[in-house]
C-alpha positions in Angstrom: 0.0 5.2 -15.2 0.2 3.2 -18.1 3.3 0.8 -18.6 4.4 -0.4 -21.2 3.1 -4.0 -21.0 -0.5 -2.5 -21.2 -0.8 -2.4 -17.3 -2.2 0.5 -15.5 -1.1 1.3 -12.2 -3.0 3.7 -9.6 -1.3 4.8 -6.6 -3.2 6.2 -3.7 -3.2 8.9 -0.5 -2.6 6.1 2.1 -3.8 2.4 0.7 -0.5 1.5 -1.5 -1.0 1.3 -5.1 -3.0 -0.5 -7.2 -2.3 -2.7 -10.3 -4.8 -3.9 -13.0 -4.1 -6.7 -15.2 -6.0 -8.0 -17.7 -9.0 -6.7 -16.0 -7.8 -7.9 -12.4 -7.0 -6.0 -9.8 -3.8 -6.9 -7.3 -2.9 -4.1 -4.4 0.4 -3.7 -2.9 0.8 -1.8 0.4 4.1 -1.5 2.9 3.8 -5.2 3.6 4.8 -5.8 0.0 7.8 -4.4 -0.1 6.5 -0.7 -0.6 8.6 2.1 1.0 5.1 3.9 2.2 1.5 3.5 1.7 1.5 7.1 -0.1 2.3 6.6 -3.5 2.7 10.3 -5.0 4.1 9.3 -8.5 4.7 6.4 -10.7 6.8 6.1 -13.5 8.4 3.4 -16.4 12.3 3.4 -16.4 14.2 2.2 -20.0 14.6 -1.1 -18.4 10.6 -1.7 -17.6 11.0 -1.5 -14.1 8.1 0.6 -12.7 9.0 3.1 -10.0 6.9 4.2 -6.9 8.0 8.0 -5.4 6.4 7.6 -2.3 5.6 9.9 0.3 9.0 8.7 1.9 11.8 6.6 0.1 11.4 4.9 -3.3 10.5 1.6 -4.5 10.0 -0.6 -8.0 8.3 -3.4 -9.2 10.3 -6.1 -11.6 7.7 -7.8 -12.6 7.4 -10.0 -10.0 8.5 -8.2 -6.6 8.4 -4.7 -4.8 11.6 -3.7 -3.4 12.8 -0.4 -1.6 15.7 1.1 -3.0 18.1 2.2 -0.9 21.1 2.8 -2.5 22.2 6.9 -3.1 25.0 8.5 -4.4 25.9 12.0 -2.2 29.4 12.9 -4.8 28.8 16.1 -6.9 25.7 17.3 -5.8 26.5 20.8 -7.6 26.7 18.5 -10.6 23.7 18.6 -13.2 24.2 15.9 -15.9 21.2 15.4 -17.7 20.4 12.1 -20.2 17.8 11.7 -22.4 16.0 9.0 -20.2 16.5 10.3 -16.7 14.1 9.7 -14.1 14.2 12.3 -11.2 12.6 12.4 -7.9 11.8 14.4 -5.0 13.9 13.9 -1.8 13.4 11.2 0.4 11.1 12.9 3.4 7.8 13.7 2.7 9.0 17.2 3.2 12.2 19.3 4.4 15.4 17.3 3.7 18.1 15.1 5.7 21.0 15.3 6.9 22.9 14.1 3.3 21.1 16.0 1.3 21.6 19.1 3.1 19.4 21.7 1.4 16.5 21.2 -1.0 17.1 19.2 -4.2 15.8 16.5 -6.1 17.7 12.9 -7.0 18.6 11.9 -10.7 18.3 8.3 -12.0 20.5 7.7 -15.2 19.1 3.9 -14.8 21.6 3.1 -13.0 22.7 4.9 -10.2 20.8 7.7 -7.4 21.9 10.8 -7.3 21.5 13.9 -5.5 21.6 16.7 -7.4 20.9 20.5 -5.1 18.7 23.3 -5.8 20.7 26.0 -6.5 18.8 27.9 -3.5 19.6 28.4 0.0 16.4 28.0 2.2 16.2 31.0 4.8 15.1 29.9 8.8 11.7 29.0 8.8 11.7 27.4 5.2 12.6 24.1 5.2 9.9 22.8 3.3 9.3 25.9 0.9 11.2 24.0 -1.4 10.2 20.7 -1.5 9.0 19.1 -4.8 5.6 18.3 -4.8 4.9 17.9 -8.2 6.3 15.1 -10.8 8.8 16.5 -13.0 8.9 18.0 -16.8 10.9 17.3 -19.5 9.9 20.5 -21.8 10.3 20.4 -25.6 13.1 23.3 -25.7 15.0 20.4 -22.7 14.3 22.6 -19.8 13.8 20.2 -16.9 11.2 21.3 -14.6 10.0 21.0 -11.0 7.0 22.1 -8.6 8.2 22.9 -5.3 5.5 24.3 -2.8 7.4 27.7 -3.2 8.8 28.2 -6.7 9.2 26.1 -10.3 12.6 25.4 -10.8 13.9 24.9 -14.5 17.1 23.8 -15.6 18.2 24.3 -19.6 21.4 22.1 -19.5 23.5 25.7 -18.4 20.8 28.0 -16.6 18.6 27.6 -14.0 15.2 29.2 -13.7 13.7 30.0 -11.3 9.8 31.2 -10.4 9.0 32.0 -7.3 7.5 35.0 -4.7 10.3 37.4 -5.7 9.7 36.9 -9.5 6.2 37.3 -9.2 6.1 40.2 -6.7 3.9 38.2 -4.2 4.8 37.8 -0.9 2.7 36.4 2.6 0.6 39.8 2.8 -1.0 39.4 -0.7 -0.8 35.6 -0.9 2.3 33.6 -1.7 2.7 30.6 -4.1 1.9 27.3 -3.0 2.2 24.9 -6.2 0.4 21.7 -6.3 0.7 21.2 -10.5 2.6 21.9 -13.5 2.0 21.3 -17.0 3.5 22.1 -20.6 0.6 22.5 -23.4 1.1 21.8 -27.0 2.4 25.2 -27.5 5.4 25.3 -25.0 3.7 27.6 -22.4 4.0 26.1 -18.7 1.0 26.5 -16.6 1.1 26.5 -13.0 -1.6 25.2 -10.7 -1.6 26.4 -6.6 -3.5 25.8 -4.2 -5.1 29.1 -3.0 -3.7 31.7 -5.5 -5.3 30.1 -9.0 -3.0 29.5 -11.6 -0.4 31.0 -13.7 0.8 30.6 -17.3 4.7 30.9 -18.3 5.8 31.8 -21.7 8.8 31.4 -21.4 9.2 35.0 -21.5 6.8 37.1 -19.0 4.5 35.0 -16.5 0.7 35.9 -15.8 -1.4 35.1 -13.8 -4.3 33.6 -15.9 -6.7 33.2 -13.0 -6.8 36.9 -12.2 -6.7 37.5 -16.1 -10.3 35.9 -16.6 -11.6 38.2 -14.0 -13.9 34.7 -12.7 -16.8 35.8 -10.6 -18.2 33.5 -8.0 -22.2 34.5 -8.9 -21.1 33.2 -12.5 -20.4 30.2 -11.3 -22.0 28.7 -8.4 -19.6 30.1 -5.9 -17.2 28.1 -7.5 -13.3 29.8 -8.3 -10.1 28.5 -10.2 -8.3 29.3 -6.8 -7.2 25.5 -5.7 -5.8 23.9 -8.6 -4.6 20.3 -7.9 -4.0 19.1 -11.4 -3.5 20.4 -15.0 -3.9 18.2 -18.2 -4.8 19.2 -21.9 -7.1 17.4 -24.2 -6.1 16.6 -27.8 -8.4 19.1 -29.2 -5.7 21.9 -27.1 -8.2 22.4 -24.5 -6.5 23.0 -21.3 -8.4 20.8 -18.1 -8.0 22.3 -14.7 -8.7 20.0 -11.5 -9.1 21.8 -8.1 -10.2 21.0 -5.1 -14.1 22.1 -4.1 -14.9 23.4 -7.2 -15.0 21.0 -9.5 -13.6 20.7 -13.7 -12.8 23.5 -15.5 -12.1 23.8 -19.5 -10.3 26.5 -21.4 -10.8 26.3 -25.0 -8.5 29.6 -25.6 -11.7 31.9 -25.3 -14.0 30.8 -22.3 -13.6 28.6 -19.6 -16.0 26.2 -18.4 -16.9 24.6 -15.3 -17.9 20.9 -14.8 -19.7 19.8 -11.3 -21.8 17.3 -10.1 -24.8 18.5 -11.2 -22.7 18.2 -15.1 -22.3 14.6 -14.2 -18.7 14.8 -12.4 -18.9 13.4 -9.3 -16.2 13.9 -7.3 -15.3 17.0 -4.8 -11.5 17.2 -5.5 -9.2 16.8 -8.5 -6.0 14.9 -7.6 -4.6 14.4 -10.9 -5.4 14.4 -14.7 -3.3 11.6 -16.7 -3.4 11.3 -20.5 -3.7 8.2 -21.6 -1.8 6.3 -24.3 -4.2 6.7 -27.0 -5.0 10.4 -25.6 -7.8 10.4 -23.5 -8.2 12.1 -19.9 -8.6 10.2 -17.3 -9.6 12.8 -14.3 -8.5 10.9 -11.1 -10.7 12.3 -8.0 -12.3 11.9 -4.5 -15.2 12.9 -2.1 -16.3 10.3 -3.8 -13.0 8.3 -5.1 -13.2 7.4 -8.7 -11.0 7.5 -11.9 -13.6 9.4 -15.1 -13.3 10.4 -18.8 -15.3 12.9 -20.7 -17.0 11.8 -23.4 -17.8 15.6 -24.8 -21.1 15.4 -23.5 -21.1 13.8 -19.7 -18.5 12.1 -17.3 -18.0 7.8 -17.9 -16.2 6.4 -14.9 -13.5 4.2 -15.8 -12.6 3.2 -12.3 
C-alpha cells in the first residue's frame, strides 16, 4: 500500500509488515506494538493514520508508533450507517467470531469510533467460519459496499443487502462450493470473484456467471495450468483484467483471450497473493515460492521488490 506521504507499506504471512522510506527499509513485528505477525490488509484512514487488519485484532501506525486498538463499540449492531470515508474490517479472530460479536459481521470505522455492524445471516451448525471475511472490502461506484467471505459476497446498497452465495449460484458440497479468496470491481462496474478451487465468477449486477467455466480452459492448452485457484484480481489501465492464482501462475483477459504468464514468461513466483495498483497505475503482482513484489513491462516481468 501506498500512503499518502509517498511510503509503501508491505505486510506479510507471518514476519509483520514492512515499511520503505526513502529507499530504506524498517520492519515492525508483534514486539512493535503489532496485534499479530499476519498482516492481511493495510489501509490510509482521513486522518493519515495507517491501519494494519491483522490476522487477529487491529493496529495503526501515527507516524511514529504502532499501537493495538482495542476499543469496540457492540450498540446497534443491526445498524448500517455508511460515510463516505469508512474504513471496515473483518472480525477480530482469524476466523469464526466471539462471544460480542455473536454471528458473522464485519466492524465499521467512521474515524472515530469501532463498530460492529452483523451480517444479516444466521450461520447453520458446522459453519462458523463460512462467513468470515477474507477479502478487503469494496466501495463500488453505484455505493454498494462489498465483502469476500469464504462462503458468499455480501453487498450492501445503503437499504438492501446482497447476497451471493451456494444457494444463488446453485452449487452446493457435491459439485464444489464457493470458497472466495478475491474480489474486484473493473472499470465497467462488473464484480469479479476469485476462489480458490472453483475459478472465478463475474457479477453484473444483474445475472452472475461463471467466467472460468465460460472459457471452456483446457489444461493441454496450457501447460496443465487452470484458472481454478484464484488468489488475487487487479485490472490494468489498458481494461485488461490480471488474475493471480496459486500454482498456475498470471493470467490476462483482454475481453477476447486470456493469457497465461509463468516462469518460463519471466514470472517467477509459484503463487499470487495479491495484485495492488499503484498510484500512478501500474501492477505490482505481490507473490511467493519465491517471495517477491513484480511489474509487467508489456513484454517481461521487472521486480520491484
Amino acid at each position: 500500500m501506498e500512503d499518502s506521504k509517498g511510503n509503501t507499506w508491505i505486510g506479510s504471512h507471518s514476519e509483520g509488515v514492512c515499511l520503505i522510506r526513502n529507499g530504506k527499509f524498517k520492519y515492525f513485528t508483534i514486539a512493535d506494538g503489532l496485534s499479530d505477525n499476519q498482516v492481511r490488509n493495510i489501509y490510509e484512514d482521513q486522518h493519515g493514520l495507517i491501519w494494519f487488519e491483522c490476522g487477529r485484532g487491529l493496529s495503526f501506525y501515527d507516524g511514529q508508533h504502532i499501537t493495538v486498538y482495542d476499543q469496540r463499540n457492540y450498540d446497534f449492531k443491526n445498524k448500517w450507517s455508511p460515510t463516505s470515508n469508512d474504513l471496515w474490517f473483518k472480525g477480530d479472530l482469524s476466523t469464526g467470531y466471539n462471544a460480542r460479536e455473536e454471528q458473522p459481521g464485519v466492524y465499521q470505522y467512521d474515524g472515530n469510533t469501532l463498530s460492529f455492524r452483523k451480517f444479516p445471516i444466521a450461520p447453520k451448525g458446522g459453519e462458523e467460519n463460512y462467513f468470515s471475511v477474507t477479502t478487503p472490502f469494496i466501495k463500488a461506484k453505484n455505493g454498494t459496499l462489498w465483502f469476500g467471505t469464504y462462503g458468499a459476497v455480501i453487498g450492501y446498497t445503503g437499504s438492501t443487502f446482497k447476497i451471493i452465495d451456494n444457494t444463488y449460484l446453485g452449487l452446493n458440497e457435491a459439485n464444489a462450493a464457493l470458497h472466495i479468496r478475491s474480489i474486484m470491481e473493473d472499470r465497467n462496474g462488473n464484480l469479479w470473484i476469485g476462489n480458490n478451487g472453483i475459478g472465478v465468477f463475474k457479477y453484473d449486477g444483474n445475472k452472475t456467471i461463471h467466467f472460468s467455466k465460460q472459457q471452456s480452459i483446457k489444461k493441454d492448452d496450457f501447460n496443465g495450468n487452470t484458472l481454478d485457484r484464484v488468489f488475487a484480481l487487479g485490472e490494468d489501465s489498458k481494461g485488461n483484467i490480471w488474475f493471480g492464482t496459486v500454482k498456475s501462475g498470471l493470467w490476462k483477459f483482454d475481453g477476447i483471450s486470456l493469457t497465461n504468464f509463468t516462469k518460463k514468461d519471466g514470472f517467477p513466483s509459484g503463487q499470487v497473493w495479491t495484485i495492488y495498483k499503484t498510484i500512478n497505475g501500474t501492477l505490482w503482482f505481490c507473490g511467493a515460492n519465491p517471495s517477491g513484489i513484480y511489474k509487467f513491462n508489456g513484454k517481461t516481468f521487472e521486480r520491484v521488490y
